[in-house]
MDTraj code that builds the backbone (N, CA, C; nanometers):
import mdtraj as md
import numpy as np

residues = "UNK UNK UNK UNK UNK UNK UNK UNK UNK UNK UNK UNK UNK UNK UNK UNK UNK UNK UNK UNK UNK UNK UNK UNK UNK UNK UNK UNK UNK UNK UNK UNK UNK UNK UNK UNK UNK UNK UNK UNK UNK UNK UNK UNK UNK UNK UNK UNK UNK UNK UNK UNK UNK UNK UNK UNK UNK UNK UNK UNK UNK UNK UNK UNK UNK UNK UNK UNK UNK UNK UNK UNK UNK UNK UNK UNK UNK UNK UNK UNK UNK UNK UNK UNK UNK UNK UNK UNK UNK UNK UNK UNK UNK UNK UNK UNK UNK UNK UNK UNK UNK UNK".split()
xyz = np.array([
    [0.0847, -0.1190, 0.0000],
    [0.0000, 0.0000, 0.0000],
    [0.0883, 0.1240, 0.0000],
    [0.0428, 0.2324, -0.0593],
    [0.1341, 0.3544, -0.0946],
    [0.0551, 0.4539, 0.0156],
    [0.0882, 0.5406, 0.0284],
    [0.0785, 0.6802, 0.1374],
    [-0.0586, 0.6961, 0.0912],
    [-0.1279, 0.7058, -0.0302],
    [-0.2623, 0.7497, -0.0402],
    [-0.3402, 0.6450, -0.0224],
    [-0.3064, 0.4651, 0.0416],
    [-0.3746, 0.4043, 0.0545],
    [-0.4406, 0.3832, 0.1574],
    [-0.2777, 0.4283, 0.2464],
    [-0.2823, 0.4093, 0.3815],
    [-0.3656, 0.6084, 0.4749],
    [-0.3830, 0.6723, 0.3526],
    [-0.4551, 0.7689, 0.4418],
    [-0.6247, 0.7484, 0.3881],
    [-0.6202, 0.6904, 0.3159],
    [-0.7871, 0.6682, 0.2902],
    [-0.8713, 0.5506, 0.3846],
    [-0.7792, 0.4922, 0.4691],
    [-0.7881, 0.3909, 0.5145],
    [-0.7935, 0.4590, 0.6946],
    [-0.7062, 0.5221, 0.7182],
    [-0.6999, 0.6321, 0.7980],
    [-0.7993, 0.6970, 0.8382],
    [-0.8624, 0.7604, 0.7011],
    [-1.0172, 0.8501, 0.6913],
    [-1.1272, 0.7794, 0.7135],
    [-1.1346, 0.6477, 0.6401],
    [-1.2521, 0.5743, 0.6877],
    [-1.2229, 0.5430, 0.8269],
    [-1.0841, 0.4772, 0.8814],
    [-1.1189, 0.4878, 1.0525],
    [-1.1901, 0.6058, 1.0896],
    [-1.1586, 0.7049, 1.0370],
    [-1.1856, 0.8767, 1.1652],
    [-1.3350, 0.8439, 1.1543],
    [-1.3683, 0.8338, 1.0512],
    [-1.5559, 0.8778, 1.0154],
    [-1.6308, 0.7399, 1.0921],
    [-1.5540, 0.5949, 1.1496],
    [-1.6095, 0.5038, 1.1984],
    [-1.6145, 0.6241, 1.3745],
    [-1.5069, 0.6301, 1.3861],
    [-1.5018, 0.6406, 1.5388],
    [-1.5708, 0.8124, 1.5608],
    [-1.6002, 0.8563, 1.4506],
    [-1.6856, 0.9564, 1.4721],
    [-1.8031, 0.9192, 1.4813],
    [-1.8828, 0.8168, 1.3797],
    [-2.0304, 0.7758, 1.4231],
    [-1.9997, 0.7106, 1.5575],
    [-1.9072, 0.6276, 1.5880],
    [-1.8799, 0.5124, 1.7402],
    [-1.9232, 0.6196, 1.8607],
    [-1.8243, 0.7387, 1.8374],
    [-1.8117, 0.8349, 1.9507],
    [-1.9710, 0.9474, 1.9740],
    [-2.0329, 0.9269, 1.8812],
    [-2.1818, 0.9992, 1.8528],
    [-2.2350, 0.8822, 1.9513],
    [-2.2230, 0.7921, 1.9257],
    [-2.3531, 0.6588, 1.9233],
    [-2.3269, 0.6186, 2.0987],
    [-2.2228, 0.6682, 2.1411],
    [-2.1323, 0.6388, 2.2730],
    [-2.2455, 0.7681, 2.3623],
    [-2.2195, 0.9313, 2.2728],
    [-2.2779, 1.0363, 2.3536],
    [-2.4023, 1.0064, 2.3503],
    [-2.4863, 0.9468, 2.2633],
    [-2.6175, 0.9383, 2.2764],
    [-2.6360, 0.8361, 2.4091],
    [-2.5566, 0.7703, 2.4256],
    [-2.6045, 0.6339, 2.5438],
    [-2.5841, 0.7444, 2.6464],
    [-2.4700, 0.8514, 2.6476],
    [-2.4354, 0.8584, 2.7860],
    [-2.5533, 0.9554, 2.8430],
    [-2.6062, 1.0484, 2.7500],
    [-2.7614, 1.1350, 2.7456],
    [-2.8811, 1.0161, 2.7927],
    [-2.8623, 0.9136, 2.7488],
    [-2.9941, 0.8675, 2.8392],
    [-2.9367, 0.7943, 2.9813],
    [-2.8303, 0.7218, 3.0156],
    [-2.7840, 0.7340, 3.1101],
    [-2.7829, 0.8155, 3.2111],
    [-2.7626, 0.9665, 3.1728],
    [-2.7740, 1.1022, 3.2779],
    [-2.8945, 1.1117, 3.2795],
    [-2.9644, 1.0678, 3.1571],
    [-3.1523, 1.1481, 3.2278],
    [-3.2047, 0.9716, 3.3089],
    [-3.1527, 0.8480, 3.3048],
    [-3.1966, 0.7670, 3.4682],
    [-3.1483, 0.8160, 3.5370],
    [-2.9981, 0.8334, 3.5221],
    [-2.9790, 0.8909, 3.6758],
    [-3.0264, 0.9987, 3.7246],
    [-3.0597, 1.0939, 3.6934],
    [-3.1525, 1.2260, 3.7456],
    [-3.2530, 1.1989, 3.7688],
    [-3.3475, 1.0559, 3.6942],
    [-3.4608, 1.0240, 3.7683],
    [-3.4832, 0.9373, 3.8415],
    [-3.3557, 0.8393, 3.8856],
    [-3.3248, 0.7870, 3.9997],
    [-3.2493, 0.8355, 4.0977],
    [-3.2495, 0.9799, 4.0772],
    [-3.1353, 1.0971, 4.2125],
    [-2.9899, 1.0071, 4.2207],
    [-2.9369, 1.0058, 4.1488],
    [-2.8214, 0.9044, 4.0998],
    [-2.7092, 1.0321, 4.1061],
    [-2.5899, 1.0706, 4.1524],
    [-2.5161, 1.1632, 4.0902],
    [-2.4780, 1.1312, 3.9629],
    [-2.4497, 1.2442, 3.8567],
    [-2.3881, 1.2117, 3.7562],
    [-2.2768, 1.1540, 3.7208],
    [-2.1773, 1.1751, 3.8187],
    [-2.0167, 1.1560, 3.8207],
    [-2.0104, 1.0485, 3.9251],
    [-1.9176, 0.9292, 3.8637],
    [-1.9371, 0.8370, 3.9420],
    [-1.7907, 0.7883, 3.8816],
    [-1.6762, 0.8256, 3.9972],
    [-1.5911, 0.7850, 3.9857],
    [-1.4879, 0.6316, 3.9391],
    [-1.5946, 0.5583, 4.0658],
    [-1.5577, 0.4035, 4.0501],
    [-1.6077, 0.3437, 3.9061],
    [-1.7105, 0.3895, 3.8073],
    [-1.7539, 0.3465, 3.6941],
    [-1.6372, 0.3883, 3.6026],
    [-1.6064, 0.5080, 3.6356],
    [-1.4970, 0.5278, 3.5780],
    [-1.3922, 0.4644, 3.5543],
    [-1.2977, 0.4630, 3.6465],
    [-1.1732, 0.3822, 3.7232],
    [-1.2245, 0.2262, 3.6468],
    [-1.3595, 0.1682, 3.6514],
    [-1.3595, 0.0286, 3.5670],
    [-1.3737, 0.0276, 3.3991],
    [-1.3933, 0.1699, 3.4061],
    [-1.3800, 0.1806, 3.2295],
    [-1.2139, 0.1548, 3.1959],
    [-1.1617, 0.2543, 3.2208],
    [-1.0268, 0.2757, 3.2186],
    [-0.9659, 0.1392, 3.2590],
    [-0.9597, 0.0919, 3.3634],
    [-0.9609, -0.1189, 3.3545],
    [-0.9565, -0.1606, 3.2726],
    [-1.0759, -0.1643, 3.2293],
    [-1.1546, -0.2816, 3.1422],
    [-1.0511, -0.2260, 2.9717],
    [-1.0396, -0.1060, 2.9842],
    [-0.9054, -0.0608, 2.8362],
    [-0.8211, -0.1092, 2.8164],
    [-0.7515, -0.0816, 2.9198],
    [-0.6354, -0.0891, 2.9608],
    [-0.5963, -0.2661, 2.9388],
    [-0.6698, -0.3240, 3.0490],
    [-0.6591, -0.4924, 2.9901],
    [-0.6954, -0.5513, 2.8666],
    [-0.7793, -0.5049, 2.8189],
    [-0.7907, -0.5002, 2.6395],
    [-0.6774, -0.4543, 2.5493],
    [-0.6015, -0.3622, 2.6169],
    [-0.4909, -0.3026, 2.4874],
    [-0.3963, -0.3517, 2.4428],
    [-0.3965, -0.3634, 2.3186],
    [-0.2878, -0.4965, 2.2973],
    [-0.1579, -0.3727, 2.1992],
    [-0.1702, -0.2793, 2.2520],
    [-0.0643, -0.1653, 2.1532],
    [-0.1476, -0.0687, 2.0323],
    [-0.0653, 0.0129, 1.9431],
    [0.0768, 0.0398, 1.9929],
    [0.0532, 0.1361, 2.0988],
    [-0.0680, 0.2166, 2.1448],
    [-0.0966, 0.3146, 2.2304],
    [-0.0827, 0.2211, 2.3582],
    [-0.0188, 0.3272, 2.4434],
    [0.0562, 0.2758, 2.5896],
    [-0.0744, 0.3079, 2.6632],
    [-0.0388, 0.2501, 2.7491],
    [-0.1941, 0.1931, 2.8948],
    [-0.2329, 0.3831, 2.9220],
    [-0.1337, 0.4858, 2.9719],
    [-0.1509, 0.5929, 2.9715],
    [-0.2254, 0.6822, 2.8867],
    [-0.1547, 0.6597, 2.7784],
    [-0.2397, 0.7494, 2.6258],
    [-0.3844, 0.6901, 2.6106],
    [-0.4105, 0.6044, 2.6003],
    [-0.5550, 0.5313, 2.6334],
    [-0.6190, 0.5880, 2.7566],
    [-0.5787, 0.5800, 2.7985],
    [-0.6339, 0.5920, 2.9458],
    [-0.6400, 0.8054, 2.9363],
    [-0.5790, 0.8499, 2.9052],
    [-0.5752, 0.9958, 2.8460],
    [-0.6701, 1.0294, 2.7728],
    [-0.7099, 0.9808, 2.6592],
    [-0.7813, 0.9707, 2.5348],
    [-0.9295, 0.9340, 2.6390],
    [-0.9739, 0.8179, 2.6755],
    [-1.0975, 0.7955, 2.7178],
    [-1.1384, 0.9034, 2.8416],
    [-1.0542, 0.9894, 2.9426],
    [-1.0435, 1.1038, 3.0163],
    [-1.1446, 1.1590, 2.9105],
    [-1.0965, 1.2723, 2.8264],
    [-1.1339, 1.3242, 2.7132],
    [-1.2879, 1.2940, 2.6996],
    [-1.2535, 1.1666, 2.6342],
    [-1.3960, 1.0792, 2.5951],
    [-1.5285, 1.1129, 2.7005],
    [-1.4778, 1.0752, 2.7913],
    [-1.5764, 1.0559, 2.8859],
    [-1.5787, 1.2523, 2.9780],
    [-1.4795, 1.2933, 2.9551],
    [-1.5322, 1.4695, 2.9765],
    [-1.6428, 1.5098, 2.9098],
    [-1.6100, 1.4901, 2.7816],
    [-1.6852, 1.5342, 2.6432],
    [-1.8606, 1.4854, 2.6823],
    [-1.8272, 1.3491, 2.7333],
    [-2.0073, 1.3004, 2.7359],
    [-2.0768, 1.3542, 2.8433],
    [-2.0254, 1.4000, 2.9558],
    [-2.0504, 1.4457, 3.0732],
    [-2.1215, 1.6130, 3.0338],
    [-2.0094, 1.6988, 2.9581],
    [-2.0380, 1.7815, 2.8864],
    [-2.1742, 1.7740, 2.8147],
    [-2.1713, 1.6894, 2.7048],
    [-2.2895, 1.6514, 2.6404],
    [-2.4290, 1.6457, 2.7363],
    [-2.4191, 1.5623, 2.8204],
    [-2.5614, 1.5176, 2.9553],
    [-2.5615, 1.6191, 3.0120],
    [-2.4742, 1.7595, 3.0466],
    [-2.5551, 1.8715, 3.0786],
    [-2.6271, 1.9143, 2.9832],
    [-2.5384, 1.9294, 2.8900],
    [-2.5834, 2.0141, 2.7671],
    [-2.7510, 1.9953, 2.7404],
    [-2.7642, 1.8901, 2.7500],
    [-2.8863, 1.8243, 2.7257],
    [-2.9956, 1.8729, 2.8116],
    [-2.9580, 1.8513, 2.9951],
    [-3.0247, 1.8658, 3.0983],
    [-3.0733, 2.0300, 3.0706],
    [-2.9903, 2.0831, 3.0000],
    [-3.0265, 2.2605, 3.0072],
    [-3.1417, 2.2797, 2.8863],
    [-3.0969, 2.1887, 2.7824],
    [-3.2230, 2.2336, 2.6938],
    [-3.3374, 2.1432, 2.7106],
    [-3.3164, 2.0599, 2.7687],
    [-3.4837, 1.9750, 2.8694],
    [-3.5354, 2.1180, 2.9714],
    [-3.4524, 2.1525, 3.0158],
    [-3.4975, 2.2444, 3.1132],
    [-3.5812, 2.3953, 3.0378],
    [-3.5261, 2.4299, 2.9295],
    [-3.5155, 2.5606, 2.8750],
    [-3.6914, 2.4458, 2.7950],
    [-3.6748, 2.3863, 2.7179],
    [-3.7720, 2.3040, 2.6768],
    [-3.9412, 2.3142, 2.7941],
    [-3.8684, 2.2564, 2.8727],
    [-3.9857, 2.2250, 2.9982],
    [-4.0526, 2.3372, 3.0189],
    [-3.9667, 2.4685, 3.0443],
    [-4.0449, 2.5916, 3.0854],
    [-4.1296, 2.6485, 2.9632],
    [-4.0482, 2.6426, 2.8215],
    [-4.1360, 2.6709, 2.7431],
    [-4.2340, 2.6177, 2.7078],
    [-4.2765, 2.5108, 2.7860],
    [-4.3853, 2.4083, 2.7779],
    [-4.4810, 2.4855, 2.8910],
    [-4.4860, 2.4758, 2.9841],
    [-4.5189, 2.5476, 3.0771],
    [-4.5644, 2.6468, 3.0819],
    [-4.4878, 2.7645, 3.0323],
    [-4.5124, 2.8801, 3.0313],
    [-4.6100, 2.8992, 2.9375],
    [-4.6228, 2.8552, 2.7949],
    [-4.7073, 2.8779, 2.7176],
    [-4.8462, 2.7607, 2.7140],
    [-4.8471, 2.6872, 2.8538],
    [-4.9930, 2.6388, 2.8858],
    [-5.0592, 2.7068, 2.9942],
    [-4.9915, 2.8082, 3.0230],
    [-5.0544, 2.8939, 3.1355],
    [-5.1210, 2.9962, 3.0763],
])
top = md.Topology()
chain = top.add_chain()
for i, resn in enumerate(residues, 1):
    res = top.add_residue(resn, chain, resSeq=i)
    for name in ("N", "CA", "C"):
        top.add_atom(name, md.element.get_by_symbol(name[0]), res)
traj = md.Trajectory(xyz[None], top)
């Protein structure tokens, strides 16, 4: 394979782990709305700490236990991010529901 084989090959990875990483934030949005309706905190360290595990013993290279473990940090900021994001326009949603049945 020549340099333009190996970056088209490259590109189709990015665009997999871009739908993967969509399909990941959508779980973690309904995840945050049980836990808000089971009074669950959002941040739950130890789930964490077994993600990062469960990688880590899966990784068979060339990314080191760290950079993985860096990368899913990220990952899992980003979704946390996302499940507010969400909680605010349920909220902004709700009132405009509200407000205009009164």
């Amino acid at each position: 394979m020549d340099i333009s084989d190996w970056r088209k090959r490259i590109d189709k990875i990015d665009r997999e782990l871009a739908k993967l990483l969509s399909e990941r934030s959508r779980c973690a949005i309904e995840v945050g709305r049980l836990k808000r309706s089971l009074n669950i905190p959002v941040y739950d360290p130890d789930r964490e700490e077994k993600i990062f595990n469960k990688i880590i013993a899966n990784n068979k290279g060339p990314l080191e236990n760290k950079a993985l473990k860096r990368l899913f940090k990220r990952i899992i900021d980003e979704s946390r991010r996302v499940e507010r994001l969400e909680v605010e326009r349920e909220k902004v949603t709700s009132k405009k529901i509200t407000s205009s049945s009164t």
